[in-house]
MIDOSE-1310 file (N, C-alpha, C; in nm, 2 decimals, decimal comma, always signed):
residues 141
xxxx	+1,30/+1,29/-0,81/+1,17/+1,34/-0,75/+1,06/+1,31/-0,85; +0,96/+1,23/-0,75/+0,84/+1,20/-0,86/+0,74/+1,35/-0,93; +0,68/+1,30/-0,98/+0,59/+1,44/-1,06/+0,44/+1,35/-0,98; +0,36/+1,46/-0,97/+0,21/+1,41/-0,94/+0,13/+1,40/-1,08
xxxx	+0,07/+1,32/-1,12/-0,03/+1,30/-1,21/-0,19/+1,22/-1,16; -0,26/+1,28/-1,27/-0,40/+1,22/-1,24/-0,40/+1,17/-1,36; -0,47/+1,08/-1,41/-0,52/+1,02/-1,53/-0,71/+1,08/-1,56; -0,73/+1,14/-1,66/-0,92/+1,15/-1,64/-0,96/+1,13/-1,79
xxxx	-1,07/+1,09/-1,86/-1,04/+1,04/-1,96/-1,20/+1,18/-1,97; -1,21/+1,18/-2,15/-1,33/+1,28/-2,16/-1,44/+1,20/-2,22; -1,53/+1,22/-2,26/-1,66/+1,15/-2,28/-1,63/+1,04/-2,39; -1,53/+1,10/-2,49/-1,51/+1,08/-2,61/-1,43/+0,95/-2,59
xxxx	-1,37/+0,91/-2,48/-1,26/+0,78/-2,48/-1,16/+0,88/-2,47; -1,10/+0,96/-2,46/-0,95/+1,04/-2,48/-0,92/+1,03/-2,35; -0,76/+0,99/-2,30/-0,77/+1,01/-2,20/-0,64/+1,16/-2,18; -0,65/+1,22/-2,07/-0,56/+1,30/-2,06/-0,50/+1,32/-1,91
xxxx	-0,35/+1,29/-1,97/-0,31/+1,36/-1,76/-0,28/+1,48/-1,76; -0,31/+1,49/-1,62/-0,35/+1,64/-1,56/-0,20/+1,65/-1,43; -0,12/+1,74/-1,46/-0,05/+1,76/-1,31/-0,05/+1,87/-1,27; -0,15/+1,84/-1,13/-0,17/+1,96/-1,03/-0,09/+2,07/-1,01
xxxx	+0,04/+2,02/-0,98/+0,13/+2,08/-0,91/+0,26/+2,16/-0,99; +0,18/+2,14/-1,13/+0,24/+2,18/-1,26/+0,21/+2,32/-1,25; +0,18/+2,41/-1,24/+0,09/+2,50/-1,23/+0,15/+2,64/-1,42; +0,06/+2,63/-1,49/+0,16/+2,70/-1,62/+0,14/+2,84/-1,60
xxxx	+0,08/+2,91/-1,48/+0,11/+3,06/-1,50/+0,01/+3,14/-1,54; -0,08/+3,09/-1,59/-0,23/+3,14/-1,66/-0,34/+3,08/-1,56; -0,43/+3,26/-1,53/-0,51/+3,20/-1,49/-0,61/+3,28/-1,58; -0,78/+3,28/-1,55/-0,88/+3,33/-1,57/-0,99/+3,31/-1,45
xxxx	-1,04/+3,45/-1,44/-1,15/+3,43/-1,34/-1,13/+3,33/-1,19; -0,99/+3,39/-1,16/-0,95/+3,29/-1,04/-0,91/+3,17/-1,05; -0,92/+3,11/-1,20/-0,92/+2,98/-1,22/-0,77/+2,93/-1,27; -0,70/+2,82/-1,26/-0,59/+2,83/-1,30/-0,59/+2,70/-1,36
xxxx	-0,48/+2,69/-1,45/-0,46/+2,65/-1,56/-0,27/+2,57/-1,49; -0,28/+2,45/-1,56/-0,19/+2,33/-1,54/-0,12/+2,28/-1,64; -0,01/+2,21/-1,60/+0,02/+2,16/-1,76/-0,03/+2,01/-1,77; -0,08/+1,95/-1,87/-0,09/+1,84/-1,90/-0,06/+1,81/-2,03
xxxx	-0,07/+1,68/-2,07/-0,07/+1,56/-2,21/-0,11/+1,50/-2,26; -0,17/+1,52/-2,38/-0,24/+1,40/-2,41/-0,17/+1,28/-2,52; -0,20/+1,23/-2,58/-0,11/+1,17/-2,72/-0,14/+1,27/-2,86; -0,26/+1,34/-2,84/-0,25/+1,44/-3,01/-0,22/+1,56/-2,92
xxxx	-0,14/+1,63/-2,96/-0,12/+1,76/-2,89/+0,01/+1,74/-2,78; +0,07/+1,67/-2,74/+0,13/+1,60/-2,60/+0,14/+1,74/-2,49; +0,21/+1,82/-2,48/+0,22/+1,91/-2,36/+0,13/+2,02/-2,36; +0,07/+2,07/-2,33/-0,05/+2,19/-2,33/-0,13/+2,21/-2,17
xxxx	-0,14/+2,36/-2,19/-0,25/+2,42/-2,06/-0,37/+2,36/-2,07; -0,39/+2,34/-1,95/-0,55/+2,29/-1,95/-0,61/+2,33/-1,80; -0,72/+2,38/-1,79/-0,82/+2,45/-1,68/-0,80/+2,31/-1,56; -0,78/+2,33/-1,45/-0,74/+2,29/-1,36/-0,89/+2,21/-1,31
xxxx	-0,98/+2,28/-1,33/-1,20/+2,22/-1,32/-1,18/+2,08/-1,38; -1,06/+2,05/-1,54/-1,08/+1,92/-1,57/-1,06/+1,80/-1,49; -0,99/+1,83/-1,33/-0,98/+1,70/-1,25/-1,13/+1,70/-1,21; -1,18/+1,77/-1,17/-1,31/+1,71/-1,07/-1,43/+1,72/-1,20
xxxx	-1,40/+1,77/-1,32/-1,51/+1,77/-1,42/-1,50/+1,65/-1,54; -1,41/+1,56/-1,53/-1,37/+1,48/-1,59/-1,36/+1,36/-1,50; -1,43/+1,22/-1,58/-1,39/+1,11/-1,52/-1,26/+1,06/-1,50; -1,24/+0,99/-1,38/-1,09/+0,92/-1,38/-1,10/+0,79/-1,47
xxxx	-0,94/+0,79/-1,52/-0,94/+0,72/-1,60/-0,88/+0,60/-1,60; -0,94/+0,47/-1,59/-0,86/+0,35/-1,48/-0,73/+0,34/-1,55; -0,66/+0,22/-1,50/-0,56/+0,21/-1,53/-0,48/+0,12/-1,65; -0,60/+0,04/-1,69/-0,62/-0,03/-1,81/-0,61/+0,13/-1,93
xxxx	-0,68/+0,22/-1,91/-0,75/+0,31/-1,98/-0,62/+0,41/-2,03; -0,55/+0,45/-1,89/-0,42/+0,52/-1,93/-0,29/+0,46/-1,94; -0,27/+0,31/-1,92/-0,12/+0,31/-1,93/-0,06/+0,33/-2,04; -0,15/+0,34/-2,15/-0,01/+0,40/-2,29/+0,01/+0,51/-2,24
xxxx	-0,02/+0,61/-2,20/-0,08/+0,72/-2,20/+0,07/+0,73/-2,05; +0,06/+0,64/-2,00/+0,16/+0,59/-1,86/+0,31/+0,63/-1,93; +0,25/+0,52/-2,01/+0,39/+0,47/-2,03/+0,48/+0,54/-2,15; +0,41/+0,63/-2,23/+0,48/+0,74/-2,28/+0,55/+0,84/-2,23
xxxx	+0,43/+0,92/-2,12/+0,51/+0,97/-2,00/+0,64/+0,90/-1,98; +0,66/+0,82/-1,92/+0,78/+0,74/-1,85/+0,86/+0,73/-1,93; +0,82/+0,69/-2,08/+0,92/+0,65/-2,20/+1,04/+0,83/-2,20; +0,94/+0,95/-2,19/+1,01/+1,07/-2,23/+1,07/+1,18/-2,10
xxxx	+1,10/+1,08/-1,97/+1,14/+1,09/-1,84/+1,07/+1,14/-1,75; +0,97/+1,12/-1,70/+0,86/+1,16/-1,60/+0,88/+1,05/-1,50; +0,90/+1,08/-1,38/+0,89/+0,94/-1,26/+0,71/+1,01/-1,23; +0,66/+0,95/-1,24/+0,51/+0,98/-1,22/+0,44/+0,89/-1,07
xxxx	+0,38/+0,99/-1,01/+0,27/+0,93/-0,86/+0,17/+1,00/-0,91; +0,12/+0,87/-0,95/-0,01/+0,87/-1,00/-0,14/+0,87/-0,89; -0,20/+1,00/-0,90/-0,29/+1,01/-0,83/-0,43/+1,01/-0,83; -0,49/+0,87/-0,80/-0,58/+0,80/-0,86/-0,73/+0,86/-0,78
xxxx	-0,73/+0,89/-0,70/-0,85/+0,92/-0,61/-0,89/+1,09/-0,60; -0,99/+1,10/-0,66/-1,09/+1,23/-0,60/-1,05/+1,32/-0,52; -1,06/+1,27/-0,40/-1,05/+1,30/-0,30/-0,88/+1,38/-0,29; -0,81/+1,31/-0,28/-0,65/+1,32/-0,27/-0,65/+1,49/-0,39
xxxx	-0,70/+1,43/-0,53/-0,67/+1,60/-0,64/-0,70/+1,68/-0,57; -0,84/+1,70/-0,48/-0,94/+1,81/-0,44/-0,86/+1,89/-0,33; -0,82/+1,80/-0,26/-0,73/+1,85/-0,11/-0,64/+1,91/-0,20; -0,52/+1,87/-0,30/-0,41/+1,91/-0,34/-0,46/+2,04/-0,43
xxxx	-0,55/+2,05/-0,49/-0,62/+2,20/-0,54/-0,66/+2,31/-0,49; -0,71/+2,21/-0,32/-0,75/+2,32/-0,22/-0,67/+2,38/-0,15; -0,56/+2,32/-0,16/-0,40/+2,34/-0,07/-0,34/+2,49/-0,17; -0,36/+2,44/-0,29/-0,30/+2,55/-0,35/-0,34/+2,65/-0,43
xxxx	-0,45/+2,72/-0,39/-0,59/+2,80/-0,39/-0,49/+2,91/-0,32; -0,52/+3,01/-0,39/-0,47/+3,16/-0,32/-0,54/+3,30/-0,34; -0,68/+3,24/-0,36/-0,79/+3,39/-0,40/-0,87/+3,31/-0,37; -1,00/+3,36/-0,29/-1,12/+3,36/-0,25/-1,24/+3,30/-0,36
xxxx	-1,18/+3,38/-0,50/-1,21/+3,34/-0,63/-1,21/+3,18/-0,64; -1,09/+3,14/-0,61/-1,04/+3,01/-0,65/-1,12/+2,89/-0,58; -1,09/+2,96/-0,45/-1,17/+2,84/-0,37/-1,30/+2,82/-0,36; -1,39/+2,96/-0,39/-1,56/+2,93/-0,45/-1,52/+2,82/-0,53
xxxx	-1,47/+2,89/-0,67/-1,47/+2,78/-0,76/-1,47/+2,62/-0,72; -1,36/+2,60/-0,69/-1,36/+2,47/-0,63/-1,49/+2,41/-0,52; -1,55/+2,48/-0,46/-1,65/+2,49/-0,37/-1,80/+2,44/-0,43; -1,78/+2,51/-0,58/-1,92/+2,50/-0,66/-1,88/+2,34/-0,70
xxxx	-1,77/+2,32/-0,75/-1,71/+2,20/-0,86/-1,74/+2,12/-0,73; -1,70/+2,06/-0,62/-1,72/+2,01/-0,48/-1,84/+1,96/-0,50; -1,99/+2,08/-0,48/-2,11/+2,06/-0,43/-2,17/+2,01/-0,59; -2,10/+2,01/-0,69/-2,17/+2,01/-0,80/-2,15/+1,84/-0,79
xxxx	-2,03/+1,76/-0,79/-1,98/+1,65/-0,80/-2,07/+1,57/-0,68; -2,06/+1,60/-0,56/-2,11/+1,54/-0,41/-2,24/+1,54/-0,52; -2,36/+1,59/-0,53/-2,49/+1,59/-0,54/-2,51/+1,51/-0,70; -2,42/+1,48/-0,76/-2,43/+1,40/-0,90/-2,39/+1,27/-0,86
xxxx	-2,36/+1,23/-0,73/-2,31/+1,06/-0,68/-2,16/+1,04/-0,69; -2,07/+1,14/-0,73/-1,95/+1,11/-0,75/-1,84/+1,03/-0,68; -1,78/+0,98/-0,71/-1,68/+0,90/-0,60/-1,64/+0,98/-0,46; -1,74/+1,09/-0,42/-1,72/+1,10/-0,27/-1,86/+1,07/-0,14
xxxx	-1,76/+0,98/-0,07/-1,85/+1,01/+0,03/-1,93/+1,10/+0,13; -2,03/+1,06/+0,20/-2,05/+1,23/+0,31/-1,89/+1,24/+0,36; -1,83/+1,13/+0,47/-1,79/+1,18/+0,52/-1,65/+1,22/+0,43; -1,60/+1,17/+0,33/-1,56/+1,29/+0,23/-1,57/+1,41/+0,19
xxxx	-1,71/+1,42/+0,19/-1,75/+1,54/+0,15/-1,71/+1,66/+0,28; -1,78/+1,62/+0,41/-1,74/+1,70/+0,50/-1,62/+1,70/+0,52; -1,48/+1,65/+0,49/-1,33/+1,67/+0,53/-1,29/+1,76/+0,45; -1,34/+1,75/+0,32/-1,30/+1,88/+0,22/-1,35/+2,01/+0,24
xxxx	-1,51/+1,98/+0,27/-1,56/+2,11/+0,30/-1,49/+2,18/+0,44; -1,45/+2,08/+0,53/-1,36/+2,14/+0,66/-1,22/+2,21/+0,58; -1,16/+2,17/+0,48/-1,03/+2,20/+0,42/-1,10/+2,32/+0,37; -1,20/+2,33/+0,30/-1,19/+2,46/+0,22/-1,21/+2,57/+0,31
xxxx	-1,31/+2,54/+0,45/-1,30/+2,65/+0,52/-1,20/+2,67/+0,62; -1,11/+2,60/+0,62/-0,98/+2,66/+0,69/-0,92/+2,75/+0,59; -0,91/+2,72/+0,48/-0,86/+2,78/+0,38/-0,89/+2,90/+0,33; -1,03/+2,91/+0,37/-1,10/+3,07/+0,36/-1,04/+3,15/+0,50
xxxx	-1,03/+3,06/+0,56/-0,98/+3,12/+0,72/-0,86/+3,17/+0,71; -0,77/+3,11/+0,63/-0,64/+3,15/+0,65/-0,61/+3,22/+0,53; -0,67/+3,25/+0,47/-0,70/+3,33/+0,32/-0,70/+3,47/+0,44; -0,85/+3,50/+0,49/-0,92/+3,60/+0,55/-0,79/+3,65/+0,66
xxxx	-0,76/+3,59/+0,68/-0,61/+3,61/+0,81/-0,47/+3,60/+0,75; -0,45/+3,66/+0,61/-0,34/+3,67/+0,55/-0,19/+3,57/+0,54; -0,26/+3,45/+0,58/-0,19/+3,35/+0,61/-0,18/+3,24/+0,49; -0,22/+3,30/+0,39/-0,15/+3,23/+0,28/-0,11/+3,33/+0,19
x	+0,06/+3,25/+0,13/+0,10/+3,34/+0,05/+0,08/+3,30/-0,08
């Protein structure tokens, strides 16, 4: 079974993967926290904001970064697009808390030019408010 990863690199050149679906059990202020790796440090929590607050990182940029993973058994699906983390963050949002959050991070990225389109933009915003919907109607566990 593959593992989901994102590649996002920080201002500095560093790149770090992030997996969503990792989830390490810590959260704060609604917010939750993932496992990822970098090469100094390799396995550690990191705030889940770093997908949509951090550039992606091509793929020139991360394959050591790939191929370490792989080297220490990771089958990795690498998940290269915006769009695709935000849905998979919004999917797994389970407090009203969480999904603002994501909502501000959303409107913050759309209005700075980020790799979404409108009509991107409005499919997520349709996802988050089903999500508030089915939040509000005890329909997610």
């Amino acid at each position: 079974m593959s593992t989901l990863v994102t590649f996002r690199k920080f201002t500095d050149g560093d790149v770090i993967a992030l997996f969503p679906d990792l989830p390490t059990g810590q959260e704060t202020d609604g917010n939750h926290f993932i496992m990822s790796y970098m090469h100094i440090g390799q396995h550690g929590d990191a705030h889940s904001s770093l997908i949509a607050d951090l550039t992606p990182a091509t793929a020139d940029e991360y394959s050591d970064l790939k191929a370490k993973l792989t080297s220490i058994g990771y089958d990795l699906e690498v998940q290269s697009c915006f769009y695709s983390s935000m849905v998979s963050l919004i999917k797994k949002a389970v407090t009203a808390e969480r999904l603002f959050s994501l909502e501000v991070s959303l409107e913050r990225i759309y209005n700075q030019g980020w790799t979404l389109t409108a009509n991107d933009f409005r499919k997520l915003d349709d996802i988050l408010m089903s999500r508030h919907i089915a939040l509000e109607l005890g329909e997610v566990a």
